[in-house]
mmCIF entry with sequence, helices, sheets and N, C-alpha, C, O atoms, coordinates in Angstrom:
data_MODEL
# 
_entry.id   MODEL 
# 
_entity.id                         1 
_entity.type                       polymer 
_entity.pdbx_number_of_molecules   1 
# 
_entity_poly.entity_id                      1 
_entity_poly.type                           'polypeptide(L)' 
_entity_poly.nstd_linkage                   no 
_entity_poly.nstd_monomer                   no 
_entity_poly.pdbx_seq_one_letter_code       
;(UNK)(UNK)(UNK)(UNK)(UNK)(UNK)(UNK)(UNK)(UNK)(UNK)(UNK)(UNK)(UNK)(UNK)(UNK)(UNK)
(UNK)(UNK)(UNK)(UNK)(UNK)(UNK)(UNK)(UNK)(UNK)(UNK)(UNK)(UNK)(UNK)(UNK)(UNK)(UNK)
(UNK)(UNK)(UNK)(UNK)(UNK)(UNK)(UNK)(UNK)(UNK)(UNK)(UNK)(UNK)(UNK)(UNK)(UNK)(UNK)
(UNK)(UNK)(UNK)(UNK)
;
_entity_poly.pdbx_seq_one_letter_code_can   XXXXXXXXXXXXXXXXXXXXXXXXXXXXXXXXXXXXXXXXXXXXXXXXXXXX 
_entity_poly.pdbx_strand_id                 A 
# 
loop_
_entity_poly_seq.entity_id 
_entity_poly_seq.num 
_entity_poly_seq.mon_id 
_entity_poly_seq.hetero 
1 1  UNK n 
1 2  UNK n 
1 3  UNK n 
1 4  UNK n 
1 5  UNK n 
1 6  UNK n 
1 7  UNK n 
1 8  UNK n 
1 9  UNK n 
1 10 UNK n 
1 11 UNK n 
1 12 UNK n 
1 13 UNK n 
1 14 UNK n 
1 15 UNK n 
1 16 UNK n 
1 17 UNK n 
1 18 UNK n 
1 19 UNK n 
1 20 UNK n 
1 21 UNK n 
1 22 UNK n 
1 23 UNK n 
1 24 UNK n 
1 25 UNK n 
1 26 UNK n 
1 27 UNK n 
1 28 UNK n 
1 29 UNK n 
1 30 UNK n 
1 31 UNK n 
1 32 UNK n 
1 33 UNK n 
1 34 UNK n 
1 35 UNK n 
1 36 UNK n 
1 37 UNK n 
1 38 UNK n 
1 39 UNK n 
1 40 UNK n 
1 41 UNK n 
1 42 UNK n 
1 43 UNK n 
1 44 UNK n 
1 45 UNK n 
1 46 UNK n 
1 47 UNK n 
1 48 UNK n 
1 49 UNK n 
1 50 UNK n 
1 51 UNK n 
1 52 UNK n 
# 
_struct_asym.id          A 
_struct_asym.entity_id   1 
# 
loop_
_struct_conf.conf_type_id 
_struct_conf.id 
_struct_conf.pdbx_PDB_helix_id 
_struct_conf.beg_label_comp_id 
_struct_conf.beg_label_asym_id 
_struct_conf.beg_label_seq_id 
_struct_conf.pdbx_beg_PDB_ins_code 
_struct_conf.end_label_comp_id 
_struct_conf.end_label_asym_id 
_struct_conf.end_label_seq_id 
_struct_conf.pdbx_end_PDB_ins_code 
_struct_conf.beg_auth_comp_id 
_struct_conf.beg_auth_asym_id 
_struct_conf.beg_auth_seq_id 
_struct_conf.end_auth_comp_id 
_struct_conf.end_auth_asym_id 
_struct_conf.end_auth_seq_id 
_struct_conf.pdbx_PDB_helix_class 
_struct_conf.details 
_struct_conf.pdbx_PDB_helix_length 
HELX_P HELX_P1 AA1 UNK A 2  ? UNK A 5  ? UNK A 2  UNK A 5  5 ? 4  
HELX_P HELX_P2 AA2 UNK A 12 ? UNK A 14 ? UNK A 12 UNK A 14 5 ? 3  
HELX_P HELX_P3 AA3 UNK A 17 ? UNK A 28 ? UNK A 17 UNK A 28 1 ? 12 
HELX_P HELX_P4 AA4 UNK A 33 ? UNK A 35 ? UNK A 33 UNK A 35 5 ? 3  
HELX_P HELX_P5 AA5 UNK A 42 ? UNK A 50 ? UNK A 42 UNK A 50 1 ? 9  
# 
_struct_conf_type.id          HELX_P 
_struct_conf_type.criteria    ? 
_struct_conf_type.reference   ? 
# 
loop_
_atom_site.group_PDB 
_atom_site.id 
_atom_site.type_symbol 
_atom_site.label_atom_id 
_atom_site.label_alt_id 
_atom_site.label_comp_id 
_atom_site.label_asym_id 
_atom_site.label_entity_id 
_atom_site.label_seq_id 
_atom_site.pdbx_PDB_ins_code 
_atom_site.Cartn_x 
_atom_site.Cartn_y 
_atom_site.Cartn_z 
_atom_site.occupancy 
_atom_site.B_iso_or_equiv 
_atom_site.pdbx_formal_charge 
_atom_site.auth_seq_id 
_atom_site.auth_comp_id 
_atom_site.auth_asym_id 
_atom_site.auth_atom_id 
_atom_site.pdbx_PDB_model_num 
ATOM 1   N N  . UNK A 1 1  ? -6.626  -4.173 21.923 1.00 0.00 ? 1  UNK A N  1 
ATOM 2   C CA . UNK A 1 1  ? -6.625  -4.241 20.480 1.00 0.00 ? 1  UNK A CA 1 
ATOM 3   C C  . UNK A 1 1  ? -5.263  -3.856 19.901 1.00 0.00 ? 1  UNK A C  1 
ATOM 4   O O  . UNK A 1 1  ? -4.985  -4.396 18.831 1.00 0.00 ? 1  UNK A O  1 
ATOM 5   N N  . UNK A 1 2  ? -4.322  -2.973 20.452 1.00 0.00 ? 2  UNK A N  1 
ATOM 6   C CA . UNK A 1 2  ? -3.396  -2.974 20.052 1.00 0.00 ? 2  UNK A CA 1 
ATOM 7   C C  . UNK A 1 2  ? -2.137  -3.648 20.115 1.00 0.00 ? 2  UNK A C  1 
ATOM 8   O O  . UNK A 1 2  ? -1.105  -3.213 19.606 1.00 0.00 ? 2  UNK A O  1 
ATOM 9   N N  . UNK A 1 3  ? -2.256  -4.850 20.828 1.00 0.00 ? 3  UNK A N  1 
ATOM 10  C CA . UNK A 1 3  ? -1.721  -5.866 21.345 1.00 0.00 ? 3  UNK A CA 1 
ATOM 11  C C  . UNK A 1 3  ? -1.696  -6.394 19.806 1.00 0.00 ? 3  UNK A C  1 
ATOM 12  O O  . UNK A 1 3  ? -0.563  -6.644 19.395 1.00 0.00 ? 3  UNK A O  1 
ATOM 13  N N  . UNK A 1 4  ? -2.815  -6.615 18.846 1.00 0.00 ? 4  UNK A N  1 
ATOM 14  C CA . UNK A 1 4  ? -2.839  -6.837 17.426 1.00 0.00 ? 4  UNK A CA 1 
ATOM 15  C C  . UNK A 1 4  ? -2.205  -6.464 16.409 1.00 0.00 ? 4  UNK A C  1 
ATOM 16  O O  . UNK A 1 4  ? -2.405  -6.939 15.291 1.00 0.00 ? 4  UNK A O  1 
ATOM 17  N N  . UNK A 1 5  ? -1.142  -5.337 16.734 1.00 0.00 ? 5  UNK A N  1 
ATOM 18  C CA . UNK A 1 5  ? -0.483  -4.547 16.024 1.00 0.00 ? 5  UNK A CA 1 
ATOM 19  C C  . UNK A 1 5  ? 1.019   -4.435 16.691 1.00 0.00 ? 5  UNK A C  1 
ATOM 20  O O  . UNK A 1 5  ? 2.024   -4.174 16.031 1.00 0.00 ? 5  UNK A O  1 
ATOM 21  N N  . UNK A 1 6  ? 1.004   -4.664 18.045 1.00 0.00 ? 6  UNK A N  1 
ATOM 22  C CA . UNK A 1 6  ? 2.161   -4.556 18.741 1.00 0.00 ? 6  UNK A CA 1 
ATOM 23  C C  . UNK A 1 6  ? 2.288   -5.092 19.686 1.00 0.00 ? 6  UNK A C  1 
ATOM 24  O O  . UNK A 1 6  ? 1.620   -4.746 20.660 1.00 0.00 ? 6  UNK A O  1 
ATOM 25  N N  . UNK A 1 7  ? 3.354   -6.327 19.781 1.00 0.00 ? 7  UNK A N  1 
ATOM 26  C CA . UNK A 1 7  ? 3.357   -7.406 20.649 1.00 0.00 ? 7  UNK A CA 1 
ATOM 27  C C  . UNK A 1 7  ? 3.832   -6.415 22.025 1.00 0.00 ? 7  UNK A C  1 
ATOM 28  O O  . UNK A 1 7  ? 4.301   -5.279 22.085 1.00 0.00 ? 7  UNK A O  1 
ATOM 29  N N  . UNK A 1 8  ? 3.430   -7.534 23.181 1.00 0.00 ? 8  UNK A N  1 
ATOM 30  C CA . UNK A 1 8  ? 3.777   -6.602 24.423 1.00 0.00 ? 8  UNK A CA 1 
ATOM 31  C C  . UNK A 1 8  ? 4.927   -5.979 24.352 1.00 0.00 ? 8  UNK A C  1 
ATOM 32  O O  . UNK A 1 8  ? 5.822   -6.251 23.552 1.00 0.00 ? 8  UNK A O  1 
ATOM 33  N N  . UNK A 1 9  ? 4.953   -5.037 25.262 1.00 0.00 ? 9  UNK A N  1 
ATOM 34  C CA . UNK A 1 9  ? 6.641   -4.484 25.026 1.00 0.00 ? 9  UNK A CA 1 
ATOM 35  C C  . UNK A 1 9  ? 7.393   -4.303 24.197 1.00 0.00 ? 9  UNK A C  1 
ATOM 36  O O  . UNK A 1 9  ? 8.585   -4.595 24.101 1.00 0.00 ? 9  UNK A O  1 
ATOM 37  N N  . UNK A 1 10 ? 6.561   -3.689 23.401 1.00 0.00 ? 10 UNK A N  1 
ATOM 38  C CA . UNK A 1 10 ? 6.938   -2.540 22.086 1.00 0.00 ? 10 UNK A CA 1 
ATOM 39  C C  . UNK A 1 10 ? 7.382   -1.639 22.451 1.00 0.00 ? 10 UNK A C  1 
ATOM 40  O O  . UNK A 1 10 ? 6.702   -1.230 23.392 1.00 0.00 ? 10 UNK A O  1 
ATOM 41  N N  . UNK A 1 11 ? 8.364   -0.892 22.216 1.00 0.00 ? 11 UNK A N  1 
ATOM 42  C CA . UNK A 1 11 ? 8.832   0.226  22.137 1.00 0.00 ? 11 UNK A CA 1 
ATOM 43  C C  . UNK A 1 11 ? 8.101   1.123  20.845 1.00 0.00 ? 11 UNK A C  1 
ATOM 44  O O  . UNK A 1 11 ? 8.720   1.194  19.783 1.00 0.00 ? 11 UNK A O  1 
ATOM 45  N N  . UNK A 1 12 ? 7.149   1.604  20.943 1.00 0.00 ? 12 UNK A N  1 
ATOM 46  C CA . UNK A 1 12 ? 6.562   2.509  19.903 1.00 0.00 ? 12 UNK A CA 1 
ATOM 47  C C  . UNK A 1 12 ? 7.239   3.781  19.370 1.00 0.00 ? 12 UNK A C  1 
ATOM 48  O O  . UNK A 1 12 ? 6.930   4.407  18.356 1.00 0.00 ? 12 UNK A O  1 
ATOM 49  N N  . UNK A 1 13 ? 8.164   4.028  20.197 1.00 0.00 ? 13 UNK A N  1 
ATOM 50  C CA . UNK A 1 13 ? 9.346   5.051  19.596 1.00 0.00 ? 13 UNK A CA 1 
ATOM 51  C C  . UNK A 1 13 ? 10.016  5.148  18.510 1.00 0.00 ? 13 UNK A C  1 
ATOM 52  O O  . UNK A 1 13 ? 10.589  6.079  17.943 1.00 0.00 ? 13 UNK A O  1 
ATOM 53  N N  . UNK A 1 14 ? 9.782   3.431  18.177 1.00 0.00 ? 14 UNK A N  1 
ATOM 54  C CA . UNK A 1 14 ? 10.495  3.109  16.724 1.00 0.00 ? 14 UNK A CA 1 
ATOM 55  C C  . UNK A 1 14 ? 9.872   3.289  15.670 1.00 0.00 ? 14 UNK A C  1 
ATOM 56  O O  . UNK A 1 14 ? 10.495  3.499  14.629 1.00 0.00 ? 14 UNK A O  1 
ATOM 57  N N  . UNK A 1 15 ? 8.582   3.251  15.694 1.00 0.00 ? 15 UNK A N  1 
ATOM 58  C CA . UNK A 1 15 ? 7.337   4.209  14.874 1.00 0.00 ? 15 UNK A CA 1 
ATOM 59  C C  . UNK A 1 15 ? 7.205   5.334  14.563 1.00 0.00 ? 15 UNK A C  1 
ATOM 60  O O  . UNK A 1 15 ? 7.124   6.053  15.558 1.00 0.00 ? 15 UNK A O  1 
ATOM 61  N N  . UNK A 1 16 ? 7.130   5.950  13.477 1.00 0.00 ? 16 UNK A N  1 
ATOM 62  C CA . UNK A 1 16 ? 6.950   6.927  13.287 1.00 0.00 ? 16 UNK A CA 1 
ATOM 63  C C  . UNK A 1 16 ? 4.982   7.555  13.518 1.00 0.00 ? 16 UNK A C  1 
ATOM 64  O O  . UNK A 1 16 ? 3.998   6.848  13.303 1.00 0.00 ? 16 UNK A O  1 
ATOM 65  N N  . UNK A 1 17 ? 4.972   8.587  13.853 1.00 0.00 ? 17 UNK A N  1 
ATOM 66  C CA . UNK A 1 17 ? 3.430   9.329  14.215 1.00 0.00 ? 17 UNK A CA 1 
ATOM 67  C C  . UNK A 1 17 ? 2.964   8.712  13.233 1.00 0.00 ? 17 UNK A C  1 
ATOM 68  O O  . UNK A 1 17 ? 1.974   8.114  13.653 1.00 0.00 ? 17 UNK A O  1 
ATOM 69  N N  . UNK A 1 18 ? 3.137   8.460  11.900 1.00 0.00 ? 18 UNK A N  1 
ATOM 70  C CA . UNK A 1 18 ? 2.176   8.399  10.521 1.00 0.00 ? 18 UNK A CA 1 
ATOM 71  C C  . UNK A 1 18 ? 2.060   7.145  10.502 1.00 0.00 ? 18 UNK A C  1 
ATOM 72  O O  . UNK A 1 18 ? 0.952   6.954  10.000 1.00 0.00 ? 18 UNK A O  1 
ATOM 73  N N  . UNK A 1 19 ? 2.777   5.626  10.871 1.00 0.00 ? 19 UNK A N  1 
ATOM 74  C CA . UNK A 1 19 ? 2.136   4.843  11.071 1.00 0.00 ? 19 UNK A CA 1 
ATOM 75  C C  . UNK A 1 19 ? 1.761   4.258  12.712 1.00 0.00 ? 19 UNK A C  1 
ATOM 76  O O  . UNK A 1 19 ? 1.663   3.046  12.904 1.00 0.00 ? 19 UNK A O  1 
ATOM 77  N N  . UNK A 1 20 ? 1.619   4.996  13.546 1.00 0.00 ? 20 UNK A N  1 
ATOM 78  C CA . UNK A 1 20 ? 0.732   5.096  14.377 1.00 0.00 ? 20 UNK A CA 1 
ATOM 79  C C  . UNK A 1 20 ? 0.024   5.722  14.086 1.00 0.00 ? 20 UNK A C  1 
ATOM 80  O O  . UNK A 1 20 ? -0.663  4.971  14.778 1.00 0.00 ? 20 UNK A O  1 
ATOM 81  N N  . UNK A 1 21 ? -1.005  6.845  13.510 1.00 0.00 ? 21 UNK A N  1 
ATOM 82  C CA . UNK A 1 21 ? -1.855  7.494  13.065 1.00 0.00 ? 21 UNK A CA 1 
ATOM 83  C C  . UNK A 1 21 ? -2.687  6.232  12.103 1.00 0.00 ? 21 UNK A C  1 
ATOM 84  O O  . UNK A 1 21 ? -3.906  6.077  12.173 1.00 0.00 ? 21 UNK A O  1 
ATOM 85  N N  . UNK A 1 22 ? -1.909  5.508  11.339 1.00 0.00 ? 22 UNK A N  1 
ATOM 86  C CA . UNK A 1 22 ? -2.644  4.822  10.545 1.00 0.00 ? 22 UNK A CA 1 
ATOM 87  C C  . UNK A 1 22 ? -3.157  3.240  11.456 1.00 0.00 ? 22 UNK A C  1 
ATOM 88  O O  . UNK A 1 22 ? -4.061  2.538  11.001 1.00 0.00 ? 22 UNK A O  1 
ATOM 89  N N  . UNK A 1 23 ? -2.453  2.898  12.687 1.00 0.00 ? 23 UNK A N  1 
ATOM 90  C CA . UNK A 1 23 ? -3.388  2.260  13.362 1.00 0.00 ? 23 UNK A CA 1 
ATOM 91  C C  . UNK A 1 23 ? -4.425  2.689  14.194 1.00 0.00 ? 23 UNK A C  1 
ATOM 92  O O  . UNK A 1 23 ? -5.415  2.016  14.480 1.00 0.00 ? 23 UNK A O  1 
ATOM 93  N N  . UNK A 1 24 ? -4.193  3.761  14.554 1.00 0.00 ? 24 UNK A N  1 
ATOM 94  C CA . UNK A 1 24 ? -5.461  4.760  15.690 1.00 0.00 ? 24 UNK A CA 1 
ATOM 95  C C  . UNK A 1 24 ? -6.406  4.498  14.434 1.00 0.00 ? 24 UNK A C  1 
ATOM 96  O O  . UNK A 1 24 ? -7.367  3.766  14.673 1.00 0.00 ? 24 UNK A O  1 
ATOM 97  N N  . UNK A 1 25 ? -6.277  5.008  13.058 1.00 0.00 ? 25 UNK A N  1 
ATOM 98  C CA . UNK A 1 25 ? -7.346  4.996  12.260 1.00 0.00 ? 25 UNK A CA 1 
ATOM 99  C C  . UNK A 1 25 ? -8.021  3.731  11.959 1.00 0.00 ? 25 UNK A C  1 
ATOM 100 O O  . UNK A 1 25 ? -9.247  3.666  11.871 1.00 0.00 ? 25 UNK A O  1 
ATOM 101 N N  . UNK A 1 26 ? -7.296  2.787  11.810 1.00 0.00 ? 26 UNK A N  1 
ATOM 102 C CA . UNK A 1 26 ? -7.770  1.393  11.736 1.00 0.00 ? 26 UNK A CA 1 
ATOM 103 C C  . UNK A 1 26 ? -8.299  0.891  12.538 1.00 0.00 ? 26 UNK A C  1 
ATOM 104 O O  . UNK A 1 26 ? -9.021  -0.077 12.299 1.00 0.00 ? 26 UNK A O  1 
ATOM 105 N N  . UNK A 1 27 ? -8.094  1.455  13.963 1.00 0.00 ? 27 UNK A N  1 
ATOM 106 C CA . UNK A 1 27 ? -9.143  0.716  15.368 1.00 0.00 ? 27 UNK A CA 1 
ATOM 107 C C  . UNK A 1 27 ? -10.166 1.542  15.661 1.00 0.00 ? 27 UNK A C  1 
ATOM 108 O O  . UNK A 1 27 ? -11.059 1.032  16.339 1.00 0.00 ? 27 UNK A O  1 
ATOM 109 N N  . UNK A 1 28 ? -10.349 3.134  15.219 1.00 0.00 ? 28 UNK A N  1 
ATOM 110 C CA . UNK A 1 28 ? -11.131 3.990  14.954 1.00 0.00 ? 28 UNK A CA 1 
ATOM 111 C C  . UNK A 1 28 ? -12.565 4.015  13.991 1.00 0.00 ? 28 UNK A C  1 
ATOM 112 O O  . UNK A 1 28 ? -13.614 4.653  14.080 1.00 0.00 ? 28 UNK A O  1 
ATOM 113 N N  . UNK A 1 29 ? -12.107 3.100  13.135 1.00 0.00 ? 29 UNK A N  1 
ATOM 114 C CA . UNK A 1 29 ? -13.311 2.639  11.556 1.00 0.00 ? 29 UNK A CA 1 
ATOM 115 C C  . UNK A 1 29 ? -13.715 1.215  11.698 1.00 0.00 ? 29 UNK A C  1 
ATOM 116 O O  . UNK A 1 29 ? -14.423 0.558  10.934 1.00 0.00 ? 29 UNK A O  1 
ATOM 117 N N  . UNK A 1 30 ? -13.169 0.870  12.756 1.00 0.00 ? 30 UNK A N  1 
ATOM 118 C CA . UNK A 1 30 ? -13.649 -0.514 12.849 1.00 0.00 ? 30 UNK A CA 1 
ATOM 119 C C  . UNK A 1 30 ? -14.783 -0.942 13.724 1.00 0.00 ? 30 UNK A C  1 
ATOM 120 O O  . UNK A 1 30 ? -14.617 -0.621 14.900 1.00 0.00 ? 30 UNK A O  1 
ATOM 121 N N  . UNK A 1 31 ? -15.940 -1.609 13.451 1.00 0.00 ? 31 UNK A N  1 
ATOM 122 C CA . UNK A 1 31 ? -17.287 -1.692 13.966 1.00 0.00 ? 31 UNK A CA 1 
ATOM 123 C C  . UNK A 1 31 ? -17.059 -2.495 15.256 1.00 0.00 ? 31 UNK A C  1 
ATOM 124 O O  . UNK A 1 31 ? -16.252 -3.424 15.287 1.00 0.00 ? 31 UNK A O  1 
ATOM 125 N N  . UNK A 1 32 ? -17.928 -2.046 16.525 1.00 0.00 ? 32 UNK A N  1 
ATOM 126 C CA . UNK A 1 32 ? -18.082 -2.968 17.766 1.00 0.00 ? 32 UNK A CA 1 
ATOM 127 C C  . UNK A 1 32 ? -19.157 -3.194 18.115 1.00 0.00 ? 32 UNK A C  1 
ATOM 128 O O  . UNK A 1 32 ? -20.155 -2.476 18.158 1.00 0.00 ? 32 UNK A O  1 
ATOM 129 N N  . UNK A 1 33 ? -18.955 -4.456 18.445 1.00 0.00 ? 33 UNK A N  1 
ATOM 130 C CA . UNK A 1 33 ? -20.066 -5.174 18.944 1.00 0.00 ? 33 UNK A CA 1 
ATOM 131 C C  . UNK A 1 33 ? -20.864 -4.487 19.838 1.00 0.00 ? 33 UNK A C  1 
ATOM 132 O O  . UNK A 1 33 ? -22.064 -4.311 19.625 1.00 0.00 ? 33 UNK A O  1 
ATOM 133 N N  . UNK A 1 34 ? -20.082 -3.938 21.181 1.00 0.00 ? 34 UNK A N  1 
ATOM 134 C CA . UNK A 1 34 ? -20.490 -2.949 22.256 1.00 0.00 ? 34 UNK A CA 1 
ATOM 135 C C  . UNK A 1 34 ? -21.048 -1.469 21.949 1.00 0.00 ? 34 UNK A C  1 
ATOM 136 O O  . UNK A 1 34 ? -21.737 -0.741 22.664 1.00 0.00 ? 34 UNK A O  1 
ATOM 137 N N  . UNK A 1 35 ? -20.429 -1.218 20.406 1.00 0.00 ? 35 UNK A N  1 
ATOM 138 C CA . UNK A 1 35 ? -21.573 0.196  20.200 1.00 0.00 ? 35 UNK A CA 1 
ATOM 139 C C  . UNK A 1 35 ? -22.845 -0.355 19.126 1.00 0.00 ? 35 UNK A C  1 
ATOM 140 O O  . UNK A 1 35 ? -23.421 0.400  18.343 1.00 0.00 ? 35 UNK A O  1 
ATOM 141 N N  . UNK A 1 36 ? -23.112 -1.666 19.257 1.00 0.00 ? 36 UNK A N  1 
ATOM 142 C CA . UNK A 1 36 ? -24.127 -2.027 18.015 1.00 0.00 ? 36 UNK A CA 1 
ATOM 143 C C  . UNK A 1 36 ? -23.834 -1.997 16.972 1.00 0.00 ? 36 UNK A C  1 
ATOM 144 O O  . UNK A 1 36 ? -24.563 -1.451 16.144 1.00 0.00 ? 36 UNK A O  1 
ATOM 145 N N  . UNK A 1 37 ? -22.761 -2.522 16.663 1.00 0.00 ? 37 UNK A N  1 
ATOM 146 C CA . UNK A 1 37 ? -21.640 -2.343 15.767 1.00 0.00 ? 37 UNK A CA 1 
ATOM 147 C C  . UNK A 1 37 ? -21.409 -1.156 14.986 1.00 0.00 ? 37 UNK A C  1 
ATOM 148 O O  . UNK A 1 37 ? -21.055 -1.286 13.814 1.00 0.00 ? 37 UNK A O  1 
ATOM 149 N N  . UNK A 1 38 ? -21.571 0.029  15.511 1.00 0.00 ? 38 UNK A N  1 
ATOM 150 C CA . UNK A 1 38 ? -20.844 1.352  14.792 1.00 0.00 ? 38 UNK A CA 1 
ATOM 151 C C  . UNK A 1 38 ? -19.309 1.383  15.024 1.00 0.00 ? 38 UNK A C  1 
ATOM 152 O O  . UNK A 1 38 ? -18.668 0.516  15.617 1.00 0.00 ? 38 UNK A O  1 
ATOM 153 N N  . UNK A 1 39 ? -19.007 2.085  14.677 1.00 0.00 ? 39 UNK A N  1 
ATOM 154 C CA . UNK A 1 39 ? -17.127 2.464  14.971 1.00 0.00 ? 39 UNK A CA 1 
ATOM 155 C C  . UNK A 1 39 ? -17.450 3.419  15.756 1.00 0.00 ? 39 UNK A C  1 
ATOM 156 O O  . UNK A 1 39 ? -18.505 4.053  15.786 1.00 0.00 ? 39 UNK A O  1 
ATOM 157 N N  . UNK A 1 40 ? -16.058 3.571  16.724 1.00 0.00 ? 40 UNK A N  1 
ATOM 158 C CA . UNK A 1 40 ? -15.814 4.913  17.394 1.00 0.00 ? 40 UNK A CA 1 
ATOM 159 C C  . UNK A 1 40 ? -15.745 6.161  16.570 1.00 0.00 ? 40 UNK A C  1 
ATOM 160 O O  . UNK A 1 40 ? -15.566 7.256  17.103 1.00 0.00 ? 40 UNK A O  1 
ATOM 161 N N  . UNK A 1 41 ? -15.881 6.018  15.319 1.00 0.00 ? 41 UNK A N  1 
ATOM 162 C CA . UNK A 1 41 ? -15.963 7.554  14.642 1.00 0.00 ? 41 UNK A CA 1 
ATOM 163 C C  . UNK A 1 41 ? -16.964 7.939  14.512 1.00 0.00 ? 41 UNK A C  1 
ATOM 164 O O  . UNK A 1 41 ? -17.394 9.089  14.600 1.00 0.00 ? 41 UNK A O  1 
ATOM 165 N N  . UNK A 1 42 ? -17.618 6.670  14.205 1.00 0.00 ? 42 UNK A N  1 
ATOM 166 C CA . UNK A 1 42 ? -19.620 7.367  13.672 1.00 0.00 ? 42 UNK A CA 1 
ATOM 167 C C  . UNK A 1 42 ? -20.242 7.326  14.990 1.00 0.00 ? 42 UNK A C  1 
ATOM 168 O O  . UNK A 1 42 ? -21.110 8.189  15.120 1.00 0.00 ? 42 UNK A O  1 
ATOM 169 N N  . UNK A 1 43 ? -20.004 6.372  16.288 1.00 0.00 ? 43 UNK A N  1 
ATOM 170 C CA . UNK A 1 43 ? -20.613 7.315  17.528 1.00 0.00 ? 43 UNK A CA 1 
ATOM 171 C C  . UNK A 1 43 ? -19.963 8.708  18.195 1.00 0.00 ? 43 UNK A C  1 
ATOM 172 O O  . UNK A 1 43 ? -20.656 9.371  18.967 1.00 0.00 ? 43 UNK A O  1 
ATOM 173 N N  . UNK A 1 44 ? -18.955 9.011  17.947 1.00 0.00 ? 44 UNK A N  1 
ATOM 174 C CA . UNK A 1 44 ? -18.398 10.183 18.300 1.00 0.00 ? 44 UNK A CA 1 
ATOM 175 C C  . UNK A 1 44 ? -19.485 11.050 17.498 1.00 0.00 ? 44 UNK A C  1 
ATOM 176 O O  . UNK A 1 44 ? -20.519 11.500 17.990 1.00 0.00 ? 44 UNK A O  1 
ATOM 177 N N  . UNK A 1 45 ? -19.108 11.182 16.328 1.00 0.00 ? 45 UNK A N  1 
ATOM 178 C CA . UNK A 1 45 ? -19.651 11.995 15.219 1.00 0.00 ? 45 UNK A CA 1 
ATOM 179 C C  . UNK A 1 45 ? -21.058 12.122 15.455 1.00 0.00 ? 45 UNK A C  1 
ATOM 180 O O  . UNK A 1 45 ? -21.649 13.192 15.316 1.00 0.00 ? 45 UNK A O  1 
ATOM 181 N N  . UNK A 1 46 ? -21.525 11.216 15.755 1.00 0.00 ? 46 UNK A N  1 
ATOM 182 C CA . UNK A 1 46 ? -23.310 11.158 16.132 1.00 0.00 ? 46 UNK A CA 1 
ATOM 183 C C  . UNK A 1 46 ? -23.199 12.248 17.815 1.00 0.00 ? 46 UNK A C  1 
ATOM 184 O O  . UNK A 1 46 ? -23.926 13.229 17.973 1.00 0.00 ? 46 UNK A O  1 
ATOM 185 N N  . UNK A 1 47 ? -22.346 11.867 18.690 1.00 0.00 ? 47 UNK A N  1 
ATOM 186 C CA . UNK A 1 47 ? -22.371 12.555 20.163 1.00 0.00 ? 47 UNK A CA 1 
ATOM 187 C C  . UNK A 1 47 ? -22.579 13.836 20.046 1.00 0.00 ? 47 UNK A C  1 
ATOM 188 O O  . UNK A 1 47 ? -23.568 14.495 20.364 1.00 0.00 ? 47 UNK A O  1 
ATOM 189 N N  . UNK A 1 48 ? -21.030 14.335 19.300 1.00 0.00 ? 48 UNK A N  1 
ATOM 190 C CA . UNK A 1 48 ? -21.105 15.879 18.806 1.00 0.00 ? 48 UNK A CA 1 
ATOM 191 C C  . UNK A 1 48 ? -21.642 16.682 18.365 1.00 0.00 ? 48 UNK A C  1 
ATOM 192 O O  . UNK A 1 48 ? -21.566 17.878 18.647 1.00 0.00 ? 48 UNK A O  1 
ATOM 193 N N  . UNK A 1 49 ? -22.200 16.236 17.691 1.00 0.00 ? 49 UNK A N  1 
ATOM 194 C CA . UNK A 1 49 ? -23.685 16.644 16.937 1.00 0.00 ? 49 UNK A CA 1 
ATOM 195 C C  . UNK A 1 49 ? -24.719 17.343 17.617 1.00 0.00 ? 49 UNK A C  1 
ATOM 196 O O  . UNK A 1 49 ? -25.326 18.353 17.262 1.00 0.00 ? 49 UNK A O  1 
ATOM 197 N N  . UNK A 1 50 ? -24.866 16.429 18.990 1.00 0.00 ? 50 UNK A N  1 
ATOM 198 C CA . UNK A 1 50 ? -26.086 16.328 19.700 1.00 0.00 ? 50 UNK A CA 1 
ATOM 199 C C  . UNK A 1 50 ? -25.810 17.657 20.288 1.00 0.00 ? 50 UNK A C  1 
ATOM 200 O O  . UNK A 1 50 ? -26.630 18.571 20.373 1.00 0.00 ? 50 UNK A O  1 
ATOM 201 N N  . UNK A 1 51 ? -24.345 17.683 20.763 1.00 0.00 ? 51 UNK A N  1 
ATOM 202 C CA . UNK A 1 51 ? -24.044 18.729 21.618 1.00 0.00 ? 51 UNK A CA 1 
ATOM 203 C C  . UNK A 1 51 ? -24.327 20.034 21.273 1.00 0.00 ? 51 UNK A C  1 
ATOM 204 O O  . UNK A 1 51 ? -23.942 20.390 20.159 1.00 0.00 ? 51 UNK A O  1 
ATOM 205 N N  . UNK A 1 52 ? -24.939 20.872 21.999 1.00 0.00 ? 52 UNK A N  1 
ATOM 206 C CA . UNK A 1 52 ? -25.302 21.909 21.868 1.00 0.00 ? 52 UNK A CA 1 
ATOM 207 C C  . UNK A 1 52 ? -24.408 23.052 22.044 1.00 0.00 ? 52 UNK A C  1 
ATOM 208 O O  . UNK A 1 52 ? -24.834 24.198 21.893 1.00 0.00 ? 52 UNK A O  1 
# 
């Protein structure tokens, strides 16, 4: 997925943390097919929960 944001052989160095932070967040809120379409935040958030 990040191939969508950064063609192969990116040097991500040239990025600053804050907009890498703002793609982690964008592939983070985004629904998948493979979790029944939740995002990785709301099944995390649901996991943690559980944890005792």
């Amino acid at each position: 997925m990040l191939r969508q944001y950064f063609p192969k052989g990116t040097d991500l160095s040239s990025y600053t943390a804050d907009q890498l932070d703002a793609v982690a967040a964008e592939l983070n809120n985004r629904p998948r097919k493979i979790l029944g379409w939740q995002t990785p935040t709301e099944l995390f958030a649901k996991l943690v929960a559980t944890v005792d």
